[in-house]
MARKOLMI-243337 format. One record per atom (N, C-alpha, C, O): x, y, z. Coordinates in pm, whole numbers, plus 50000, padded with zeros to 5 digits. Layout:
<vexgus>
XYZ ...
</vexgus>
This chain:
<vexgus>
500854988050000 500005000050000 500885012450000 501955014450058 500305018749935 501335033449951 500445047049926 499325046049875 500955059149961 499875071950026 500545078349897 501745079349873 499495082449820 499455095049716 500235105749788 499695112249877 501415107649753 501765123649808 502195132949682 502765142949724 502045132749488 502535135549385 502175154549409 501085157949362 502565159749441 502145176249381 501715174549267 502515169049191 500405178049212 499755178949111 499975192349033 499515194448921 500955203749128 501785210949042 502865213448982 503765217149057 503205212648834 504675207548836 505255218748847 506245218648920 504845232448780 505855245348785 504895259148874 503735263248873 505745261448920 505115273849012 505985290649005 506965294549069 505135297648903 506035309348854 505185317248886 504305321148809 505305321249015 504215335849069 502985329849161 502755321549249 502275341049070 500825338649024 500545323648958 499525318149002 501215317248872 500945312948774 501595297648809 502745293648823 500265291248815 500615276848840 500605265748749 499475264648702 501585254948694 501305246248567 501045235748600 501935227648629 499825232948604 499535217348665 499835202548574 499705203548452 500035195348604 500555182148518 499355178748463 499555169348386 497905182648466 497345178148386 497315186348267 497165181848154 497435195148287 497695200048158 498565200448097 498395204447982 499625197548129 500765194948064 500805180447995 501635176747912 499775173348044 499195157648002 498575160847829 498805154947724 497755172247860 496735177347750 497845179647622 497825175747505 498725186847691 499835193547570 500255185947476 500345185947354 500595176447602 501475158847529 500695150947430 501095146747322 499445149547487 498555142847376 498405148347257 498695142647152 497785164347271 498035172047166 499355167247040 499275164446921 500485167947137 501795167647055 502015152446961 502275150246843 501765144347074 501835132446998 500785127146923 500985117346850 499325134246935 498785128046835 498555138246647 497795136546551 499635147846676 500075156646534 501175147846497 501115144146380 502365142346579 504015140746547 502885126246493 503065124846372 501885116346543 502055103446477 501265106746336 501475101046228 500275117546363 499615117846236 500455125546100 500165126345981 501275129146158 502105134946029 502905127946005 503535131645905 503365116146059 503905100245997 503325095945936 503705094145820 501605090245992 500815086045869 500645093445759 500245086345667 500835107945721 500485114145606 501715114145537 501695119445426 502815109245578 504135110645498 503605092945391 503995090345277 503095088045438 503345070245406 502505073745205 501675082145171 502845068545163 502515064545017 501265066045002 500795055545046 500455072144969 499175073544962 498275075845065 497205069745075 498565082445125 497615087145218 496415092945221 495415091545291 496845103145088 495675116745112 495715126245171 494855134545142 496735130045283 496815136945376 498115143845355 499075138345300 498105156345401 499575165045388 499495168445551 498635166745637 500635173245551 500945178745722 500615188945734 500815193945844 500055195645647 499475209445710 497815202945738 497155205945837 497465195945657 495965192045722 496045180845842 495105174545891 497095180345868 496945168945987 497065182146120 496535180546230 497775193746085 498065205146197 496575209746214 495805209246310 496425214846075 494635218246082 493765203746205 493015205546301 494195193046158 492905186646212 493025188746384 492145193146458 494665183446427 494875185346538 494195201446623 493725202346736 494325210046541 493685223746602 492195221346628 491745218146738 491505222946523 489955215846556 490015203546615 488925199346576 490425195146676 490115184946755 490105189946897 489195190846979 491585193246903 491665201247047 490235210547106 489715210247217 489895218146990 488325226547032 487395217147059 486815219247165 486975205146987 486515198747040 486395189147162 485435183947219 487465188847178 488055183847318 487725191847452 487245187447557 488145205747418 487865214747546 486305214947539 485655206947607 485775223047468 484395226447468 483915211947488 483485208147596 484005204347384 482695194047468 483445186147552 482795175747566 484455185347615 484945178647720 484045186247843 483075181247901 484605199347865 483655205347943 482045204947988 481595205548102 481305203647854 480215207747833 479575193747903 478465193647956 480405182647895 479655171847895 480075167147992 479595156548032 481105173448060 481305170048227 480105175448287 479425167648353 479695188548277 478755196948336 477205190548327 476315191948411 477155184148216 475925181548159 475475166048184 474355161248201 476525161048181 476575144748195 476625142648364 476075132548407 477225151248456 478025144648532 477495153748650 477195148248756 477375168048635 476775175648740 475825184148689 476065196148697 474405178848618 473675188648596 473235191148651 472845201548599 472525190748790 472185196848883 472755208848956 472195218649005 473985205448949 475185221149018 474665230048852 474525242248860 474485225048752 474095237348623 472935243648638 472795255848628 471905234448667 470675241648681 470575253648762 469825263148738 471735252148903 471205259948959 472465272949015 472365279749117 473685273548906 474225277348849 475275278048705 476415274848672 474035284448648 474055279948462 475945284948420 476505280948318 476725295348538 477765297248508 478695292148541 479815294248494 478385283548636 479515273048630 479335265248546 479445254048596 479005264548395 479565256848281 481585267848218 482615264348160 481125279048273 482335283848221 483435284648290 484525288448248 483095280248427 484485277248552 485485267648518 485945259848601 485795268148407 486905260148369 488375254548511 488795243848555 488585265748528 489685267148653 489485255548761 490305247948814 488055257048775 487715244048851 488085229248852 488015221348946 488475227348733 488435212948673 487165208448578 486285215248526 487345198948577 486035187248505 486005183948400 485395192248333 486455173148326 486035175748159 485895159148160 486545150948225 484675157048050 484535143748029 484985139347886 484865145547780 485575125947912 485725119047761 484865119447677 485185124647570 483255113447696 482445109547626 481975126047588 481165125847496 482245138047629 481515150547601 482605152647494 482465154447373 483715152047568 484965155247425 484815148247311 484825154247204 484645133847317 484135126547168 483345132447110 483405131546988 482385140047166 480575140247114 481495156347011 481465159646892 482275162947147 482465178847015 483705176546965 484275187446958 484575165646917 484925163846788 484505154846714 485215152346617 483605149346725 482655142846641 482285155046592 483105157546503 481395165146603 480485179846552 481735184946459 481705182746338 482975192846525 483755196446455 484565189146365 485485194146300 484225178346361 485175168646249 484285170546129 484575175146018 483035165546177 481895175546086 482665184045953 482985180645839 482755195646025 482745209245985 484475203345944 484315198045834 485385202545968 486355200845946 486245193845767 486575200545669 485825182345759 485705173445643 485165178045573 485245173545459 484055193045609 483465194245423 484335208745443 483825218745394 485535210045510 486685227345452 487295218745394 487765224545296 487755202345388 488995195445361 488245188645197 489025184545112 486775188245170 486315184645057 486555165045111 486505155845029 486715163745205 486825146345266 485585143445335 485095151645412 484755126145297 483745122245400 484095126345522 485155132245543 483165123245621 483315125445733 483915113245823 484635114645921 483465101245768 484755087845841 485755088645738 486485078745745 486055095945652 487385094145612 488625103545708 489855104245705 487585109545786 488505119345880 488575111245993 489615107546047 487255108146034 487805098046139 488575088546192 489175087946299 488405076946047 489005072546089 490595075946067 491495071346136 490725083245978 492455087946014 492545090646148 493395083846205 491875099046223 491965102446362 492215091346433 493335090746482 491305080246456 490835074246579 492395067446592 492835070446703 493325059746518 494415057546595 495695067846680 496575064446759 495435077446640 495845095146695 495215093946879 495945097146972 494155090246892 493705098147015 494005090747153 493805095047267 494555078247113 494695070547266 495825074747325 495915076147447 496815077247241 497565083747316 497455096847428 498005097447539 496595106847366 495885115247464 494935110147594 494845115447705 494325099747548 493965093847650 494865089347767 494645092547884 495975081147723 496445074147782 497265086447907 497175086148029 498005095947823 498295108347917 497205115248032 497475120048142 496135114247976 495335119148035 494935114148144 494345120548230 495265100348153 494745092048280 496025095548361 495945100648472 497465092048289 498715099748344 498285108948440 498215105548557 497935121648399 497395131648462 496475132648585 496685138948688 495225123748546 494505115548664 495325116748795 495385124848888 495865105948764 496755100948846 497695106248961 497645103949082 498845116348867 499295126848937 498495137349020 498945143949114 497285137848971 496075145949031 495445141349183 494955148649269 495595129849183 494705122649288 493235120449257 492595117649358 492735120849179 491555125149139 491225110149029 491975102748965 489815110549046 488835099148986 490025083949023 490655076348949 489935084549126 490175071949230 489645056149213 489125052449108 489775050349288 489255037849227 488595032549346 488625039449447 487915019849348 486985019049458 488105010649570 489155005549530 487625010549722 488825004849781 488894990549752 487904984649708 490314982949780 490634971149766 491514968749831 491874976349922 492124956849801 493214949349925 494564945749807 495484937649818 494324952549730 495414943649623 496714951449684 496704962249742 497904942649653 499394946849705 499814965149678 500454973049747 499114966449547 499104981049459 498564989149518 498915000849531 497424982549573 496554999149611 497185008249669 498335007249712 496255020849675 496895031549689 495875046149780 495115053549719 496055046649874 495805054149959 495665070049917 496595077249953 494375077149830 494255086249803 493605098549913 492445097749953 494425108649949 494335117350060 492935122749999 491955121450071 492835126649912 491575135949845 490205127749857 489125132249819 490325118949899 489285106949886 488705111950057 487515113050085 490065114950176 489005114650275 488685106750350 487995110550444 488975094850342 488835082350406 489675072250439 489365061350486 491165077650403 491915068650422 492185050850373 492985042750419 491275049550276 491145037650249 492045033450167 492855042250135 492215021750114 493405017550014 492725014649894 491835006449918 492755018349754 491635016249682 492775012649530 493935016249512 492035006049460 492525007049354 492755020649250 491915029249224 494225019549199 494485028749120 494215030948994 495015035848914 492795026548965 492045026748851 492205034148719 491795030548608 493005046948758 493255058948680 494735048948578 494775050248456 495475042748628 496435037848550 495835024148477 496475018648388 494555019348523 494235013248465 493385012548314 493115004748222 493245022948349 492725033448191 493875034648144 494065029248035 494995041948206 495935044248082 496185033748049 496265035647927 496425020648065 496825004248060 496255002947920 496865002547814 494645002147946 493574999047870 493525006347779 493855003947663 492965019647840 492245032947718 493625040647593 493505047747493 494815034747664 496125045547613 496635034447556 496235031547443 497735024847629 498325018647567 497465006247465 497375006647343 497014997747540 496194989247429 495374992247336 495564987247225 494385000347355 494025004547262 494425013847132 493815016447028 495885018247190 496855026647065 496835016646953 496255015646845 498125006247054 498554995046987 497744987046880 498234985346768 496194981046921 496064981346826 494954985646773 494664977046689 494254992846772 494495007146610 495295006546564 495085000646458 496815010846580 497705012746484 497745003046402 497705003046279 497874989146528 498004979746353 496874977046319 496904966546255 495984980446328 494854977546221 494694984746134 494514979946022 494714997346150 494755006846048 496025010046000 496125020645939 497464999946023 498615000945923 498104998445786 498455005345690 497184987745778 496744981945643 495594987545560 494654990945633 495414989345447 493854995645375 492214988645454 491814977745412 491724993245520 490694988545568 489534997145544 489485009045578 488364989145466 487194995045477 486615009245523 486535008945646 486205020645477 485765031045553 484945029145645 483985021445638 485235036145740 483985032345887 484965020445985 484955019346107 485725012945890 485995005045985 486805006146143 486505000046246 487935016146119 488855019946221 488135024746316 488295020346430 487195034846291 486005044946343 484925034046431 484175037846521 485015023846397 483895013046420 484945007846549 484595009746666 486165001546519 487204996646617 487175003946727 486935001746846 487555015446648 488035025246795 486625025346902 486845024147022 485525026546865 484405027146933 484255018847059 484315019947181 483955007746936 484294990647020 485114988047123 484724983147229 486364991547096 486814986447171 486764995647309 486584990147417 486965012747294 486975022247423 486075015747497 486205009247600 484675019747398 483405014347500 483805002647611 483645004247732 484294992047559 484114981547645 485564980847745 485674974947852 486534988447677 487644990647806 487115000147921 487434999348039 486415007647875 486315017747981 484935010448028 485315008948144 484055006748028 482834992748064 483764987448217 483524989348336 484854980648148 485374969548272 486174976948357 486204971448467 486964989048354 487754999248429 486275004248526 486345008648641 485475003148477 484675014248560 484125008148658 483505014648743 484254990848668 484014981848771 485274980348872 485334971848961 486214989748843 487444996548956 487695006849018 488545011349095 486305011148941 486505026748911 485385037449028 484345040348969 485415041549131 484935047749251 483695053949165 484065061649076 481865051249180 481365060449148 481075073949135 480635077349245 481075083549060 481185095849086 479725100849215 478515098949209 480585107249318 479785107549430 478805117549434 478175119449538 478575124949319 476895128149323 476025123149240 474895127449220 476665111449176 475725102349078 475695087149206 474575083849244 476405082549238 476275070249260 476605060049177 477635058449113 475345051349187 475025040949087 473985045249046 473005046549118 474025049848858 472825048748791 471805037848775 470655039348734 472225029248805 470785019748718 471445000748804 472574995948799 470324995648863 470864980448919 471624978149045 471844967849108 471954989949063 472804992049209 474414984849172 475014976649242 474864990749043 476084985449027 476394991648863 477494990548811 475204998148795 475535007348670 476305019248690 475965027648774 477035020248637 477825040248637 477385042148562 476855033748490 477405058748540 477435067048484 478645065548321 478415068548203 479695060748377 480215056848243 480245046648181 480805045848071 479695037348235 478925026548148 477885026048064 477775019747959 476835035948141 476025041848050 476245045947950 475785042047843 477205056847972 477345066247842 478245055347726 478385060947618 478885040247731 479875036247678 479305027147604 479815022847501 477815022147665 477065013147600 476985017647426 477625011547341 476005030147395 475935033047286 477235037347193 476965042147083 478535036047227 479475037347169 480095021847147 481105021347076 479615010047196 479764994847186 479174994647084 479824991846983 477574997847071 476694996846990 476765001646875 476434995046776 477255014746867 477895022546712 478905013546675 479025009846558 479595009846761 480875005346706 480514991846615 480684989246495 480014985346712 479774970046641 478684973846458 478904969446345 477594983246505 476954986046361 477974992546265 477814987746153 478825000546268 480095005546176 480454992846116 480144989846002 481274983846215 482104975346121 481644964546072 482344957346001 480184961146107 479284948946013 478824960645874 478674955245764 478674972845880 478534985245788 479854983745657 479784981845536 480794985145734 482224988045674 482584973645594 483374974545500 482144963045622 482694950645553 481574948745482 481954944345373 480334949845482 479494945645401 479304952645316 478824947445215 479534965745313 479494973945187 481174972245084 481304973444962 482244969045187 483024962845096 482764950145062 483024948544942 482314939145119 481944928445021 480914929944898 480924923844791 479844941744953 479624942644798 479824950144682 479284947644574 480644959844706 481624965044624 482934953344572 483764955944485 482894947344608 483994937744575 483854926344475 484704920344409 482384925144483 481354915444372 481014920544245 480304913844169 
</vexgus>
C-alpha cells in the first residue's frame, strides 16, 4: 500500500501555476500531430501535414468545449441548473471523455466538408491519433489524485488523501491508461497500418473504448453525486459507453458489408 503524496503542480512561477494535467493535454496534443504526420508522409495517404496541423487544432476545440460541456451536463447537471455559470468555471476542473468525443465528432463535421473529405474518412484517420491523449490523460488523473478507484486489498493499492477516508483503493486511473492509452493505441495502429474498409477503424476505435472503459469502471469509485445509475452497480460511464459498443459493432458489420459488395 502506499499514500498518494505527487504535487499535482509541476511549475510554480508567481501567480501562475502549471499543473501536470495539463501538461498531460499538451502531450497528447503533441503526439497525436508528430504520429499523424507520419501517417500522412506514408505512400498514399491523402493527407499532407498541414491538414493533419489543421485537424489537430479543431480536435483540440473539440476536446475542450465538449469535454467541458459534457462534464457539466453528463456528470453535474444539477450544480448547472442551479448555476448555469459554472459551465464556464473552467479553473475548477472537470472535463469528460464521452463530452469531448461528442464535440469532435460535431467539429470533424465541419472540418471534412473545409477539407472536401467524407466525414469517416477523417475519422478514421483520427481514431488511431487519440489514445495516446487518452492514455496521458489518465497519466494526469493520476498525478492529480483525482477519479480514484473503489477500495481494495490488492498489494498496489493506493491510499488517496483527496478521497477522505483513508482507504486503500485501487488505482484505477492507470488502469485506463493500461487499457484506454496503451492497448488500445497498439492496436488501432496495427489495424489501420493496412487499407481497411471506411467506417471501419472508426467502428474499432468505438468498440473497443466502450468496452475498456465498461470493465475499468468496475474499479473505478462512482462519481459521488451520481452514485450508481441503474441496478445498484451501473455508472454513469457505462452508461454513456454502451451506445458507443453499439455504434461501434453497427460501423464495422457497415464497413465490411458494403466492401463485400463493392467487391462483387
Amino acid at each position: 500500500m502506499w499514500v498518494h503524496n505527487i504535487d499535482p503542480v509541476a511549475l510554480n512561477l508567481g501567480p501562475l501555476q502549471i499543473h501536470w494535467y495539463g501538461l498531460m493535454y499538451l502531450l497528447g496534443f503533441a503526439a497525436a500531430w508528430w504520429l499523424g504526420a507520419r501517417r500522412a508522409r506514408r505512400a498514399g495517404s491523402g493527407w499532407t501535414e498541414d491538414q493533419v496541423s489543421d485537424l489537430i487544432f479543431w480536435g483540440a476545440i473539440g476536446v475542450i468545449l465538449g469535454g467541458r460541456l459534457g462534464y457539466v451536463l453528463f456528470y453535474n447537471f444539477d450544480q448547472f441548473l442551479q448555476e448555469p455559470l459554472w459551465l464556464f468555471a473552467i479553473w475548477e476542473g472537470g472535463m469528460s471523455f464521452h463530452g469531448g468525443l461528442l464535440g469532435v465528432v460535431c467539429v470533424m463535421f465541419l472540418f471534412a466538408r473545409k477539407q472536401g473529405k467524407t466525414w469517416m474518412q477523417v475519422t478514421d484517420f483520427l481514431a488511431p491519433l487519440v489514445p495516446i491523449g487518452l492514455g496521458a490523460g489518465r497519466i494526469g488523473n493520476f498525478i492529480g489524485g483525482e477519479l480514484w478507484g473503489r477500495a481494495a486489498e490488492v498489494p498496489w493499492a493506493v491510499v488517496f488523501p483527496r478521497a477522505g477516508d483513508g482507504l486503500a483503493r485501487h488505482p484505477s486511473q492507470l488502469y485506463e491508461f493500461a487499457l484506454e492509452g496503451v492497448c488500445l493505441f497498439l492496436l488501432l495502429w496495427w489495424f489501420s497500418h493496412k487499407p481497411r474498409p471506411v467506417m471501419a477503424v472508426s467502428g474499432l476505435f468505438l468498440l473497443l473504448y466502450g468496452v475498456f472503459r465498461s470493465v475499468v469502471e468496475f474499479f473505478r469509485e462512482p462519481d459521488a453525486q451520481l452514485g450508481f445509475v441503474a441496478l445498484d452497480w451501473v455508472t454513469q460511464g457505462q452508461l454513456l459507453s454502451l451506445p458507443m459498443i453499439v455504434l461501434g459493432v453497427v460501423l464495422l458489420v457497415l464497413a465490411y458489408r458494403q466492401s463485400a459488395d463493392t467487391s462483387t
